[in-house]
N, C-alpha and C positions, 0 to 999 in steps of 0.2 A: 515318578518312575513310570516309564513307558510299557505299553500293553507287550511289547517284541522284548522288553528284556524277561519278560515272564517265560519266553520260549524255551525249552528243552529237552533233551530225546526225551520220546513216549508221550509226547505231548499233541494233545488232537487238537489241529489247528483248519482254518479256513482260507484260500487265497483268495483277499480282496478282491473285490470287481475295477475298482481304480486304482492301475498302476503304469508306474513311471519307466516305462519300456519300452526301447525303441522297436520298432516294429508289432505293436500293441500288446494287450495282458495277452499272458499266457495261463488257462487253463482257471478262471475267474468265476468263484464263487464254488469249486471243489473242496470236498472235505479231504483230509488224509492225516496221517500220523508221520510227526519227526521221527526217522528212524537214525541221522547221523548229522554232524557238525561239518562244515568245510573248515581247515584251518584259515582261507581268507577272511579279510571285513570282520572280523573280530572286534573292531573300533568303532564300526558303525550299527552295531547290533545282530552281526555275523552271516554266515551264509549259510542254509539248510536243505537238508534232500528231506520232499516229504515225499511217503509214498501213497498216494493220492488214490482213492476210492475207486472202485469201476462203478458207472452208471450205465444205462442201459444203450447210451451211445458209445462211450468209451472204457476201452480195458483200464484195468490197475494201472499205473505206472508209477517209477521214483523220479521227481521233478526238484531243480536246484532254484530255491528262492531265496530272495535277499531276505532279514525280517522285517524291515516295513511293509515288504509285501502280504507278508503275513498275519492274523491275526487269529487268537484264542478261540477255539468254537464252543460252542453253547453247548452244556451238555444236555444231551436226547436228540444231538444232530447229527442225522447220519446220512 
């Protein structure tokens, strides 16, 4: 069983540093919380809006990721 089918709302996840995106990663090595499901890619381990941390360079925002983009964060990771 793979680590992205463990994915779920409320689930605090991390966006990979390597990803398969044309025009390079987006937003690569943010923490944030799944707040919603896409009904697409549901076959491939689905599509996710997480809405991703503010750091001291960037505000909060809700970002749409594949789940192999994805993976589980550690917890005490913030």
């Amino acid at each position: 069983m793979s680590e992205s089918s463990n994915i779920a709302i409320g689930a605090k996840v991390m966006v990979k540093r390597k990803q398969d995106r044309l025009g390079g990663p987006q937003y690569p090595g943010r923490i944030g919380v799944v707040v919603r499901e896409n009904m697409f890619g549901r076959e491939s381990g689905g599509y996710w809006y997480v809405q991703l941390e503010a750091t001291r360079r960037a505000k909060q925002r809700i970002a749409l990721f594949c789940a192999k983009e994805l993976e589980l964060a550690q917890e005490g990771t913030s």
